[in-house]
N, C-alpha and C positions, 0 to 999 in steps of 0.2 A: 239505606241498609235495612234499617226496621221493614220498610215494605217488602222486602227479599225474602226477612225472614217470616214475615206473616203467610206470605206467598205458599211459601212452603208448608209452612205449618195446616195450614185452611189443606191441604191433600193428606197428610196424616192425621186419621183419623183418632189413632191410639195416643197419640200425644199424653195428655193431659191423664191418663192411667197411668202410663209408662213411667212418666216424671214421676208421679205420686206413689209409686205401687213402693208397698214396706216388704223387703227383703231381708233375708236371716243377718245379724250383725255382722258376722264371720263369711259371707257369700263372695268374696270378693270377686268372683268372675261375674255376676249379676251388675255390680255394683262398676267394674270395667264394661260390660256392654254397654249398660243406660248412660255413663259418659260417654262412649264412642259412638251410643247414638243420637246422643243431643250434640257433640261436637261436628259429627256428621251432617245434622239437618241445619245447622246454624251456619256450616261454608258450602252449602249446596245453592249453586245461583239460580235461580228461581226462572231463567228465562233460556236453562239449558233442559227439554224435556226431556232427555236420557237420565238427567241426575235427578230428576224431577222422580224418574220411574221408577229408581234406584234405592231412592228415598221413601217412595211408598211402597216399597217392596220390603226395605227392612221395619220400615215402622210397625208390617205385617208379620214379620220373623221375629220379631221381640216380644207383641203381644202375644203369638204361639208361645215363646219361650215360655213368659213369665204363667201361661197359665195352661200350660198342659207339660203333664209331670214323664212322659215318656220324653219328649223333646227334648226339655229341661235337663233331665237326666244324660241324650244322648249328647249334647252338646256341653256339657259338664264333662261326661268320657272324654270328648274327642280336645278341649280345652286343658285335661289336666293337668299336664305336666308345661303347658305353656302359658302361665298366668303372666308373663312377661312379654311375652307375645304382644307387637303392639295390635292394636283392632282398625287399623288405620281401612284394611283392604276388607272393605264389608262383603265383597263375592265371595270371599270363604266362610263368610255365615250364611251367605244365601244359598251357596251351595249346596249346606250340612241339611236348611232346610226343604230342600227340594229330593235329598237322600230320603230323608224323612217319612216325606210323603209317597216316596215310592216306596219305601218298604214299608209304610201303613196299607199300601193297596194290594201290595203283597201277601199280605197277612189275613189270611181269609178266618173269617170268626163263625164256629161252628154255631151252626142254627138250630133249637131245641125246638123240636115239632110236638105238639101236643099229640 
């Protein structure tokens, strides 16, 4: 089992921030993600590479999360009223951030010409 779980781990890279990262006391959707994504990465079998990709996809949605505040923010909106919501089904995090990124590409940033 430990080697399943090392397996895993050695592909996300953000691990060891994620675990670590200090969140506001009162964050509780923060504090529900980084449990759904360490309970996540700890029953992902290591020798399925769909879960394999699954798992280094959200390892990648969480770091966004925890450190870009527009993200942060929209995934806070779209969570609010379902802090009860279990996090079992991480495709509707991945989803939010693939929203994300398309309406960051959308958003065209006006260029100041000298």
């Amino acid at each position: 089992m430990q080697k399943q779980v090392d397996a895993v781990l050695v592909c996300c890279k953000n691990y060891d921030f994620i675990m670590n990262y200090h969140y506001v006391k009162n964050d509780y959707l923060t504090e529900i993600l980084i449990g759904a994504y360490q309970d996540y990465l700890f029953a992902t079998d290591a020798n399925d590479a769909k879960a394999i990709s699954m798992a280094v996809q959200l390892d990648h949605v969480i770091q966004v999360y925890l450190t870009t505040k527009h993200f942060y923010q929209m995934v806070q909106k779209h969570y609010q009223q379902e802090l009860s919501k279990s996090f079992d089904d991480i495709t509707d995090m991945i989803a939010l951030y693939h929203d994300y990124i398309r309406e960051e590409m959308m958003t065209i940033s006006s260029a100041k010409w000298i």
